[in-house]
N, C-alpha and C positions, 0 to 999 in steps of 0.2 A: 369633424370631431364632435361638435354637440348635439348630431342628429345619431352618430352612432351611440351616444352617452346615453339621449332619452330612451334607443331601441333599448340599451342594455337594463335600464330603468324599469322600463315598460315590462321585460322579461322577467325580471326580479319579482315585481308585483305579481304578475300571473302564477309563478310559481309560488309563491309566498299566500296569495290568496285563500283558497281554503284551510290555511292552517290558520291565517286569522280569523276564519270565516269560524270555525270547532271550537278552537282554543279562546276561552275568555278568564280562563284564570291562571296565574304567573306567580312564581317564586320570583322576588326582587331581591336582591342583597346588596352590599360594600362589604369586599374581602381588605381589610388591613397585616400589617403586621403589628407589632410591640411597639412598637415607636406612633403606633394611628396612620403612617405613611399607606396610600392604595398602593396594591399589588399588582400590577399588570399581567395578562396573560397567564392568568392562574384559570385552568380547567376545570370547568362546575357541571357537574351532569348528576341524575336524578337515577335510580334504579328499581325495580324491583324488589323488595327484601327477601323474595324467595328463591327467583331463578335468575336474578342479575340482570336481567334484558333491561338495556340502556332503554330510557323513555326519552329524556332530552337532554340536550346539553351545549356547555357555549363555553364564552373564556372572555375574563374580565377585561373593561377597556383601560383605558391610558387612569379613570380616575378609581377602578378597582371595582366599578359595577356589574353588575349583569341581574339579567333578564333571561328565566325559563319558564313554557309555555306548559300547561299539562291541562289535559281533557278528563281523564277518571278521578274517583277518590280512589282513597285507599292506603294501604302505610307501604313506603318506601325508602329510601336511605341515599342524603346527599353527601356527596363526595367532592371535598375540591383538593385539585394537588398543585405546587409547582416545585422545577425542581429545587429551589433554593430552600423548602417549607417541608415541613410535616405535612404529613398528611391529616386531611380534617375530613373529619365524620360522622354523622349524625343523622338518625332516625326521625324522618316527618309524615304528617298528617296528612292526605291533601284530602280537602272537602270539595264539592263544588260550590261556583258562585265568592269562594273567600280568598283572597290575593295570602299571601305570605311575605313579609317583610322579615329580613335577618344581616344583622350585624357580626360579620367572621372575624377573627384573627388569627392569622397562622404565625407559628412559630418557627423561627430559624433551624434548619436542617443541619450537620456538619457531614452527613452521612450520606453516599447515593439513594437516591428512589429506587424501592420497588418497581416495578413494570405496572405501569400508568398509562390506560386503553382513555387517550382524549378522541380520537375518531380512529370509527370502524365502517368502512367502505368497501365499493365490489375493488378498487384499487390497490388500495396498504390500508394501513391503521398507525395510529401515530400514539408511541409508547413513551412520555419522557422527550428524551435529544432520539431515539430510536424511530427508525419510518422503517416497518416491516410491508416488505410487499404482498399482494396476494397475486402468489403465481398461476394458479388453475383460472383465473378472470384475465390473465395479461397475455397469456402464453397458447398456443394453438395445440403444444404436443407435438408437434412437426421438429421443434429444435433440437439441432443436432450437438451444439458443446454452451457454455456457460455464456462466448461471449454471444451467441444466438437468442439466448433468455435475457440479458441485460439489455441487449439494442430496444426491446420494447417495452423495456421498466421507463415510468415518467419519470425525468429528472436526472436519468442514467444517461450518459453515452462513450461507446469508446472511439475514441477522435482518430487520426489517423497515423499517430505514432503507437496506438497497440492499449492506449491506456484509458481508466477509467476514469469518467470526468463528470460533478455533481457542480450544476452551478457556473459551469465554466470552468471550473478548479480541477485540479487531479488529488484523486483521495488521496489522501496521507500513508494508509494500510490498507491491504487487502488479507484478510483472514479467513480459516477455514473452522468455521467451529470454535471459533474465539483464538485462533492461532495463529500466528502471520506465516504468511509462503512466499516463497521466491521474490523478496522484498521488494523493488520497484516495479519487477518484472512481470508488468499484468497479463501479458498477453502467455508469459508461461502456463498460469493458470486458464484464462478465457477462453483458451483453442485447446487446452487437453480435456477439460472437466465436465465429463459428460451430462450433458441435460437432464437425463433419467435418474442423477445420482441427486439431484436438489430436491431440498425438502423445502427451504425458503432464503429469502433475502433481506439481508435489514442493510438499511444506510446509517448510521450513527453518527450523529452532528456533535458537534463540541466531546468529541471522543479523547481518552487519555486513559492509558492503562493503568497508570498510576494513581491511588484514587485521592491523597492529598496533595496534590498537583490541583487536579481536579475541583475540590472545595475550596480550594482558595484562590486560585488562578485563574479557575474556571478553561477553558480549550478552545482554540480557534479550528481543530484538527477534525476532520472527517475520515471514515473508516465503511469499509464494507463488509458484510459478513457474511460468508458463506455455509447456507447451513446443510448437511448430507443428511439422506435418510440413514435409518438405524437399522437395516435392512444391507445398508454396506459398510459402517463401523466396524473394526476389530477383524478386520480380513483383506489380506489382496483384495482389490479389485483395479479396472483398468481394462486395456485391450489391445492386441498386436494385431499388428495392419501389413499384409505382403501386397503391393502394386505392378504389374506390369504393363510396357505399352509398345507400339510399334518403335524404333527406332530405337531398341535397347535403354528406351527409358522406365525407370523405376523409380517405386517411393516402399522405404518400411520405416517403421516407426511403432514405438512402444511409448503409450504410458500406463505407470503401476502407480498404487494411491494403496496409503495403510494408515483409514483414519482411524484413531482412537481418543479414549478417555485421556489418555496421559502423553501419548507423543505421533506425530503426523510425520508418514514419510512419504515421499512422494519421488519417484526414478521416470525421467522422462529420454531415450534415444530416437534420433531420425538421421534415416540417412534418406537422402536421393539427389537428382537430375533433374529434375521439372522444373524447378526453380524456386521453391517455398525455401524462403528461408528464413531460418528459427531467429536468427537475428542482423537489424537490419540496423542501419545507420542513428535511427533515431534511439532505440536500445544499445547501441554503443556508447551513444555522447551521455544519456540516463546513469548508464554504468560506470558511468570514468568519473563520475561527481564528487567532490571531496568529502573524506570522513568528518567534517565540521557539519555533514548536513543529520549526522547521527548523535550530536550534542544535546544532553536532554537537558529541557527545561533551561533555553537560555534563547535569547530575541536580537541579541548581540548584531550589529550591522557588520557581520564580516568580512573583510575583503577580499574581493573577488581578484585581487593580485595574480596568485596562479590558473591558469589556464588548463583548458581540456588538453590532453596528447594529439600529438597531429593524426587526424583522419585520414582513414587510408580512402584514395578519390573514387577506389570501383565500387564501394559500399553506397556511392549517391546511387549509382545505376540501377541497383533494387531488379530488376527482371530485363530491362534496357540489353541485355547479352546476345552472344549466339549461344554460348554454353555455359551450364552452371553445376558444379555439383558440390553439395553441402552434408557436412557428418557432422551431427551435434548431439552433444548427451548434457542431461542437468539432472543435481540429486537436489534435495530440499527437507530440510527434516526439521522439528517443533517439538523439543521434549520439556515438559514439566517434570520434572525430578519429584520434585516437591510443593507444597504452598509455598516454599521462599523462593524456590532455584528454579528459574525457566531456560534455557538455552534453546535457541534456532539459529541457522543459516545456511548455505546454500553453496553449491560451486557447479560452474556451466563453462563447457568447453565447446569452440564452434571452429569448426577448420571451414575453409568456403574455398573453392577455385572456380574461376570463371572467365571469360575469353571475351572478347568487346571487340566490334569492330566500328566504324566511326566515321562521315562524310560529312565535313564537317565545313560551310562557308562561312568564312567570318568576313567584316567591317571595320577596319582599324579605324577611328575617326583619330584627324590631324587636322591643320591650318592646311585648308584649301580641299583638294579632290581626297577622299578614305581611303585608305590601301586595302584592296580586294583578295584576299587568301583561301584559297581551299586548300583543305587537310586532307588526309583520308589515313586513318588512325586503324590498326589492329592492337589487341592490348591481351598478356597474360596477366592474372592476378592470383597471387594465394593471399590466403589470409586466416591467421590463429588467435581467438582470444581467447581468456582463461580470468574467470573471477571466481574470490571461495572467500566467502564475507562469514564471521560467525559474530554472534549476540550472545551477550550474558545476561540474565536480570538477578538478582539477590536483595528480594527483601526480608529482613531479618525480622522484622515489626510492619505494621501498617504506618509507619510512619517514617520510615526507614528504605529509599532505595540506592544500591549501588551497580550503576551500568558500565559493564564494558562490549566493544565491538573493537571487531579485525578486519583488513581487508587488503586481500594482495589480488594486483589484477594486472599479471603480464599479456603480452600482445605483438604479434610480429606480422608485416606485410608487407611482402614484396608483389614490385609490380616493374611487367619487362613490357615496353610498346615502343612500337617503330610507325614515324610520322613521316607519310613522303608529302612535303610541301609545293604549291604551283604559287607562285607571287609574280605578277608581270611576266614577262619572259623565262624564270627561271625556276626550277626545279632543285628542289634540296630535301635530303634523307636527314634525319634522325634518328638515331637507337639510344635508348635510353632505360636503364635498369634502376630503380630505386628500391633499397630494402631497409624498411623502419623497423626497431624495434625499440619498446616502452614497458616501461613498470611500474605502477605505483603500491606503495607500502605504505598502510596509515591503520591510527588506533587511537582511540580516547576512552576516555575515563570521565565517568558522570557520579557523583554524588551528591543527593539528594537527602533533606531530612527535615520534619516537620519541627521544629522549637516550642511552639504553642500552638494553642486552636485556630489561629489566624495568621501565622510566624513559618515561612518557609523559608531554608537557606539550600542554596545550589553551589556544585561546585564545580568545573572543569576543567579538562586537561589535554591536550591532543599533539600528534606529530604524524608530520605524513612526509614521504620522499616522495621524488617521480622524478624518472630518466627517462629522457629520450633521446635515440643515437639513429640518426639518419644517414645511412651509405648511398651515395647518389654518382654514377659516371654517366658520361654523354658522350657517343661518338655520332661527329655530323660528318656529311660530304664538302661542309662549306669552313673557314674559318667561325670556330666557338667565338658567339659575343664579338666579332670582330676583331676577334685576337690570331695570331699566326698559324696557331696549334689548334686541331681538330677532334682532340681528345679531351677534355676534363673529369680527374675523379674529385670527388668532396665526399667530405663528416662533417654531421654536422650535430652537435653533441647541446644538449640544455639537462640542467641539474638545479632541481630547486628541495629545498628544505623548509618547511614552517613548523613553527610548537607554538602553543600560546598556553596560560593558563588565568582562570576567569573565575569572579563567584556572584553572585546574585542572592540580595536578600527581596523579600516580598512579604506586604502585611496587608491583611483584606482590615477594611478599615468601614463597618456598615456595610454599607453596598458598593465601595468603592475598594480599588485595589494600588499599590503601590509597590512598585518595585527601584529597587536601584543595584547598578550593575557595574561592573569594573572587571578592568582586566589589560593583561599586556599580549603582544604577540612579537614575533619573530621573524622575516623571512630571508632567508639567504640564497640569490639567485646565480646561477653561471652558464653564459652562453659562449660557446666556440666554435671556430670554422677554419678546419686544414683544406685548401684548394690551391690553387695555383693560378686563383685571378689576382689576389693580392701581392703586396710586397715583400711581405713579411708570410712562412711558411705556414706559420701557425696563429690565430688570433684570438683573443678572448676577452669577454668583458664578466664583471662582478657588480651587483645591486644588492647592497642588505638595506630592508625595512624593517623598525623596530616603531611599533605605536603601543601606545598606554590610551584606554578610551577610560570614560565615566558617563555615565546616562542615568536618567530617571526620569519614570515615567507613570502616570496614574491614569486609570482607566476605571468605567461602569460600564456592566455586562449586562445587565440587566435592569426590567424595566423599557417603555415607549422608547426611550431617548438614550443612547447608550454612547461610548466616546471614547477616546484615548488620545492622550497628548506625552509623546516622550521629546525628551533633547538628550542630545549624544555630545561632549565633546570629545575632541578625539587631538590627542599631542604626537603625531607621524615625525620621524628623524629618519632620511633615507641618505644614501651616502653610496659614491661610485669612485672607483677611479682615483682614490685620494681628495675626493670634495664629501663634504656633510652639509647637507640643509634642514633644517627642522622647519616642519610645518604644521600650525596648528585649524582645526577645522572645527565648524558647529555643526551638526547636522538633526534638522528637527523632522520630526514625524506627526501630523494630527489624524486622527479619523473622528469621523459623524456616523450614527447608525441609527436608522429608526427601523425597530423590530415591532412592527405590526401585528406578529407573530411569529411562532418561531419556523413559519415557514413563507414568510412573508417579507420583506426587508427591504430597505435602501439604504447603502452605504457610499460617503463619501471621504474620499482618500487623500492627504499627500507627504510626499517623504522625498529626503534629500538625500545621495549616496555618491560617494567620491571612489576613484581610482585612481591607480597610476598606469603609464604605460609600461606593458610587458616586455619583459626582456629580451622577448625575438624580435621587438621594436626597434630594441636601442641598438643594431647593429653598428659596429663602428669600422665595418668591413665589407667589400660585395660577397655574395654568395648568390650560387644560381637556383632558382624558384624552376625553371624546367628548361624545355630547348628554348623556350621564346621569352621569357621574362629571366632580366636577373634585377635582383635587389642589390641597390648601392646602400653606401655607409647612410644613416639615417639620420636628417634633421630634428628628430625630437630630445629632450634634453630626460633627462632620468627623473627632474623633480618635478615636471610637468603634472598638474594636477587637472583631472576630467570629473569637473560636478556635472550630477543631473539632477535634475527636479523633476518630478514622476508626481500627476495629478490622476484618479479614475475615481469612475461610479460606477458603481453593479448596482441594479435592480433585480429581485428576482422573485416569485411567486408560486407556489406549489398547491394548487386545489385538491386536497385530498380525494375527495368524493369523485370528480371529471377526471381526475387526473392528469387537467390542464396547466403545464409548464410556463411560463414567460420569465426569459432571461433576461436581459440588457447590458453591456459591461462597453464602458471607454476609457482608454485611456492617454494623456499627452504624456510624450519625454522631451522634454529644452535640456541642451545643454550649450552654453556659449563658446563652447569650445570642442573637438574629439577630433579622434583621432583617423587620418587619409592618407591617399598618397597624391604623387605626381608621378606623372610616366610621360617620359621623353621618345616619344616613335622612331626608331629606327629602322633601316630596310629589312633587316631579316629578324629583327627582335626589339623589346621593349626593356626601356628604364625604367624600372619602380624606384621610389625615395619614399621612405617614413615622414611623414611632416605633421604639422596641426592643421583643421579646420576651423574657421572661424565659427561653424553655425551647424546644430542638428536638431531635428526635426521630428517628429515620427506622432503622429496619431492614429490608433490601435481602437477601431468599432468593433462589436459582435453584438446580433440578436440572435435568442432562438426561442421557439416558437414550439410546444406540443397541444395537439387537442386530440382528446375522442371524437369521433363523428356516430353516433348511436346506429343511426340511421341507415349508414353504411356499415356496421360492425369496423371501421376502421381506424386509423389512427394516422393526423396526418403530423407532419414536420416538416419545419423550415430553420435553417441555419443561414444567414448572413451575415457578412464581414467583410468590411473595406480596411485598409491601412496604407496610410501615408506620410510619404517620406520626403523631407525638403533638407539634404546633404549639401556637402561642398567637393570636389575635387580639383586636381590640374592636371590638365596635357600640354605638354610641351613648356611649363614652368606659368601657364594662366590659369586663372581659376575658371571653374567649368561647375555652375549649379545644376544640381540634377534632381526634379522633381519626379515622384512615381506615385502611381495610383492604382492598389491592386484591389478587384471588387471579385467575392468569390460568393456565387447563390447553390443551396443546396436543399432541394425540397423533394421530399418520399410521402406518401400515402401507400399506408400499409396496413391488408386487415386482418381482421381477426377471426373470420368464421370458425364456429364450434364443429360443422361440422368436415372431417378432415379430408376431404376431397381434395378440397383445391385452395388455397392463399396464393393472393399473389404481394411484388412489393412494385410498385410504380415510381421513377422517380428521376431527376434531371441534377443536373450538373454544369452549371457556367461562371466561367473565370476569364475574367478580363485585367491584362496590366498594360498601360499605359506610362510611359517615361520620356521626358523634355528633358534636352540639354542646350542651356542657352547661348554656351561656346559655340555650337556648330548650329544654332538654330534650326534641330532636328528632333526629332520625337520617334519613336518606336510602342506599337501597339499588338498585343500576343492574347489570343485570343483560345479558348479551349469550351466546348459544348459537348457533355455526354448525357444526351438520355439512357435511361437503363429499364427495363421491365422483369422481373423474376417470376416465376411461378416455383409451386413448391404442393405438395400435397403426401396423401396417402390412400393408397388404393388395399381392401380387404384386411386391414392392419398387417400386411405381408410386407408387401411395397409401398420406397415409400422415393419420392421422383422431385427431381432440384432443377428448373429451367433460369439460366441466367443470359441475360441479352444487353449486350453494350454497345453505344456506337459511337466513338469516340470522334471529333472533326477539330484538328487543331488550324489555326489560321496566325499569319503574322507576316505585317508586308507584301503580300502577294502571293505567300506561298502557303500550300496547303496540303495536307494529310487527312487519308480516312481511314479508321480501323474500328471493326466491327468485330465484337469478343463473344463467342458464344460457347457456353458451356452446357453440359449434361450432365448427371447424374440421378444413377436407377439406383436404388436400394433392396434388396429382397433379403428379410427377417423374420421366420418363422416364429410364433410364440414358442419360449420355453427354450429354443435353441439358443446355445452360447454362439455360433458361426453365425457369421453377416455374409453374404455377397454384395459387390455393387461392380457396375458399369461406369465407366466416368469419360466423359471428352473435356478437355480443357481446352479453350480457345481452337476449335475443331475446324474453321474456316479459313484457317492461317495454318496449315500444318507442314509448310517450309517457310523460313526465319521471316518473320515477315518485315517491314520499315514503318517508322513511325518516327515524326517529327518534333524536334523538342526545339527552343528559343530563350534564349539568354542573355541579359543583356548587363551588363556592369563596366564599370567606369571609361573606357573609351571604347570600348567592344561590344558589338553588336554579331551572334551567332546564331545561326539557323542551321542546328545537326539535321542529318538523318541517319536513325540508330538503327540496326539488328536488334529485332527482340528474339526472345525466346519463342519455336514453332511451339505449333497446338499437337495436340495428342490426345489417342482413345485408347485405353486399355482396361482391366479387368483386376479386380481386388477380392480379396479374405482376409476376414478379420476373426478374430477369437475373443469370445470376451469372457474376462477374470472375475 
């Protein structure tokens, strides 16, 4: 470490050298405010009084100083901004050979900054809280949709649930022209929005649409902004795609875009068989999130009491099929009415069917020898979802906002699969139908309003349902569970209700900020299960939670040294069954932050957050989880309380000029208590029970890493991440600790040549998980390596040619898989024509179903599948463009 400090030392000097070699005379100052306090991180740069060309410029330290160099005389114009200040401005002399000394004061702002150019690089430029990129230096012209232009912006990436991510974090909005689209849903926009339609990119830090929110509260929220040329404003545009390929497989798909001054509409359908599909598991769980997460302007520690709708299981399988086929259509519209009245939102339907077949050996671990099972699974799936969310904004004043949002998002999935089971000697059939279906309905109400220049009061309100009605039958060859009868139907019905209503005051107070916050909530739960394992025909349990919190919390945003300390209490009365407990909690919050700059930073964390156990916990009856697992009545009690304590640090650093990234983010969760089960091993099936753990564990690493390489025209990246988990469980009524260690590396060098022949992207991929269980004094180790190489170019600006190459090797116990993914695509685009041709092969080396090995391992099971994927295919396309 000190030998790589002095090279980085040594290179600074070099660099730096001849400009101290030129430069012998300097503007000095101290920027204060009214009070004499230094200003930190206030931008000082020097200009031309004619044509503006920046000469030099810096940004004051922790005690409000700085230091700029200049070589010519002549008269120029200093400018320092920050955002909290006025802007300060003023006409200087420079002579040679004479230093300048000057004493600033800037005055308190109440108002946003104009656009304030602190650096301007071949990368972005940094505006304010605003980082505009510059796409013609980042981008090849080879990119085919939005999210192909963001993979090479620094400090951009989209991760691999679809979403965009600054810092590690997922932005808050994604906007088009200052307008928000298809709300969480990034990848709605990323994969439709054509490359050639971007005119530029800005990231927005401490973003808030609201601007007295904003001056007093200041914003932790991040936002993206997408800007179109004016060349496709104020008209269709867009493009329809027809696909065919050998085996009756097909893709079409439309999207239509109608950006304007006043309102953004945006119609996206696809239909096809290949297997793309528009939405996948991880956009499901995104989309089922509660309307509390559309609460404006409240920091509230809400409880995560109700839970997501049960997941339907073929959505993990992602392309895992033999067949798939998917219809989805989504509108998305942004209208400004007015300066007061904004309204947007969206609704997206996805029907998906797809076929799964499954060879499946598993490991039951027990006391003594594991009971050794093979499956062999074929499986039908359908599945429907449907969300149509709308947003209201009405500001009457700039001082004045009132928000409402809606959102109904029903959901039905059935799933029919028949398991023919081998265990020891014997043979046993399964048929098994289950068919879910969910709804939730939720709305709140946000009122905002400024009192004074420093005086914000917030107000809130919300109510959300969600149903979920489970039809589940099972006919085996063998006795159900042990029981006489070889049939079982079941419903299994959960009903929860919450409202709460909240208000929040806030007083910026100097440079510090204070809020306090209050509020009550509500929630009324109900779970039931008609089956014919129990005694009784019909069974049901009831949970209401009723908390009143209080919090207050002060915090400085700004400045070297920045911070927040809140405490929460919180007066919880839960009640089941004819018993009431009241329980009261403290839960405190601090953070540390030293902003070095505002692209510069170290933050460290920690906070406290309680739950209770969910109502599908508390069962007070059995019900069947599938052919092989049922759940008995549950050891956990309803007033069972689960604290955590949640400690992390993010480091992170943004070089404007290199364009050089470094991430850092960790973090621990302790809890002394959470929630497990026990499973009692049976011959043909397993007992689950709800109980408590005594111990959880989990610490959560990432780095990532971006640099230009000049030299190479390229750009390389590295993303690493460990997290580790020290749990409790039992089999057979003992406890059984389970340590796991998953290590995932992922590094790409990618260039950028200008000229468009050829790019390529180079890059690897390894994940390694490790798991001990010190009941059976055994360990499991699952291992996955994919290198990847892409080529990509353009020949005569006609054609334009996609080579992707994957070789995927999974490893785990001795067993192993190899699959190699290669893909094609020809493009041919005359200038001036609206028609595209292209040629495509997907996965072209596999073009019958091919096998691929997956590994799982959870609490006494240990599984090694081999899946049916989806075959490869080559066929032929036309596109038209709008």
């Amino acid at each position: 470490m000190k030998n790589l400090t002095v090279k980085y030392i040594f290179c600074a000097f070099l660099f730096l050298a001849p400009n101290l070699c030129l430069s012998q005379n300097f503007i000095r100052g101290v920027v204060q405010d009214s009070l004499n306090s230094p200003v930190f991180a206030a931008s000082v740069q020097i200009t031309e009084s004619n044509s503006g060309k920046v000469i030099s410029y810096t940004s004051t330290d922790s005690k409000g100083k700085f230091e700029l160099p200049f070589k010519n005389s002549g008269n120029y114009l200093l400018e320092v901004n920050h955002l909290s200040f006025q802007r300060y401005k003023r006409d200087v002399q420079l002579k040679p050979e004479i230093n300048i000394d000057l004493k600033i004061m800037l005055r308190e702002s109440y108002a946003l900054l104009d656009e304030v150019i602190v650096k301007s690089t071949a990368t972005a430029k940094q505006s304010g809280d605003t980082i505009s990129y510059n796409l013609k230096a980042l981008t090849t012209g080879n990119e085919q949709k939005l999210k192909d232009v963001i993979k090479r912006l620094p400090g951009l990436e989209i991760n691999d649930d679809g979403k965009i991510t600054t810092n590690g974090k997922v932005i808050n909005d994604l906007m088009v022209n200052g307008k928000k689209i298809f709300g969480d849903n990034h990848q709605m926009a990323t994969e439709n929005i054509n490359a050639e339609m971007l005119e530029g990119i800005d990231l927005l830090n401490n973003y808030e649409s609201f601007s007295a929110i904003k001056e007093i509260e200041g914003s932790d929220k991040t936002a993206l902004n997408i800007k179109i040329k004016k060349e496709y404003l104020g008209k269709i545009t867009g493009n329809a795609d027809g696909y065919g390929a050998h085996k009756e497989r097909y893709k079409a798909h439309s999207n239509l875009f109608r950006f304007g001054t006043k309102a953004n509409v945006t119609a996206i359908v696809d239909l096809n068989n290949t297997g793309e599909q528009a939405l996948s598991l991880k956009d499901y769980i995104s989309m089922s999130k509660s309307i509390k997460e559309d609460l404006k302007n409240n920091d509230a520690a809400l409880s995560s009491f109700i839970n997501l709708p049960s997941i339907p299981d073929f959505l993990v399988q992602n392309n895992n099929v033999e067949t798939k086929r998917s219809e989805f259509a989504s509108f998305d519209f942004a209208y400004n009415a007015t300066s007061k009245i904004a309204v947007n939102g969206f609704s997206i339907f996805d029907f998906t069917k797809s076929n799964e077949k499954i060879l499946s050996n598993k490991s039951i671990f027990r006391l003594g020898q594991p009971i050794t099972t093979t499956d062999s699974q074929s499986a039908i799936n359908h599945f429907f979802f449907n969300q149509t969310k709308v947003n209201i904004d009405y500001k009457p004043n700039q001082n004045t906002l009132l928000n409402y949002s809606i959102i109904f998002d029903p959901s039905e999935a059935e799933r029919g699969r028949n398991t023919n089971t081998e265990m020891i000697s014997d043979s046993i059939s399964n048929s098994e139908i289950n068919d879910r279906f969910n709804y939730t309905l939720g709305h709140q109400l946000s009122y905002i309003i400024r009192i004074a220049k420093n005086k914000l009061l917030s107000f809130n309100a919300f109510q959300e349902f969600k149903q979920q009605d489970d039809d589940y039958t099972l006919q085996s060859s063998e006795g159900v569970y042990g029981q006489s009868f070889t049939n079982l139907s079941q419903n299994k019905n959960i009903f929860k209700f919450e409202t709460g209503l909240f208000a929040k005051y806030t007083q910026k107070i100097k440079n510090h900020i204070l809020r306090l916050n209050s509020g009550f909530f509500t929630i009324n739960n109900r779970f039931s299960i008609e089956n014919s394992l129990n005694n009784s025909f019909a069974n049901q349990i009831k949970t209401n939670l009723d908390y009143s919190f209080f919090d207050a919390s002060i915090m400085r945003k700004i400045g070297l040294f920045q911070y927040r300390f809140k405490a929460e209490f919180r007066n919880s009365i839960i009640s089941s069954g004819g018993e009431r407990k009241e329980i009261f909690q403290f839960l405190p919050t601090a953070q540390f932050k030293m902003a070095f700059s505002q692209t510069h930073n170290l933050t460290l964390s920690y906070n406290r957050t309680l739950d209770f156990p969910k109502i599908e916990q508390l069962n007070e009856f059995s019900y069947a989880s599938d052919f092989r697992n049922l759940v008995l009545p549950s050891q956990l009690s309803y007033s069972e309380v689960f604290n955590q304590d949640i400690f992390s640090v993010n480091y992170f650093k943004f070089d404007l000029y290199s364009g050089t990234v470094l991430m850092a983010n960790s973090s621990i969760t302790e809890a002394d208590q959470s929630f497990t089960t026990n499973t009692n091993n049976r011959l043909y099936f397993n007992e689950i029970q709800n109980m408590i753990s005594p111990k959880y564990f989990t610490w959560n690493s990432s780095i990532g890493f971006e640099q230009r390489i000049s030299s190479l025209n390229s750009k390389f990246k590295l993303n690493a991440n460990h997290i580790y988990s020290d749990n409790y469980n039992h089999i057979n009524n003992l406890q059984n600790r389970s340590k796991t260690n998953i290590y995932t590396i992922k590094g790409s060098l990618n260039s950028n040549f200008k000229s468009p022949l050829f790019n390529y992207e180079a890059g690897l991929f390894y994940s390694l998980q490790k798991s001990i269980y010190t009941l059976f004094n055994s360990d499991n180790e699952i291992k996955r390596l994919t290198p990847l190489l892409n080529f990509n170019g353009r020949i005569d600006n006609k054609f334009r040619y996609y080579i992707n190459n994957a070789y995927e090797i999974f490893k785990a116990n001795g067993s192993k898989r190899y699959f190699y993914d290669l893909g094609v695509k020809l493009i041919y685009n005359k200038d001036g024509s609206k028609f595209k041709y292209w040629m495509e092969g997907v996965n072209i080396l596999n073009m019958n179903n091919p096998e691929i090995i997956e590994i799982s391992s959870n609490n006494n099971t240990f599984s090694v599948d081999v899946i049916s994927r989806l075959s490869g295919y080559v066929g032929f396309g036309l596109s038209y463009q709008f």
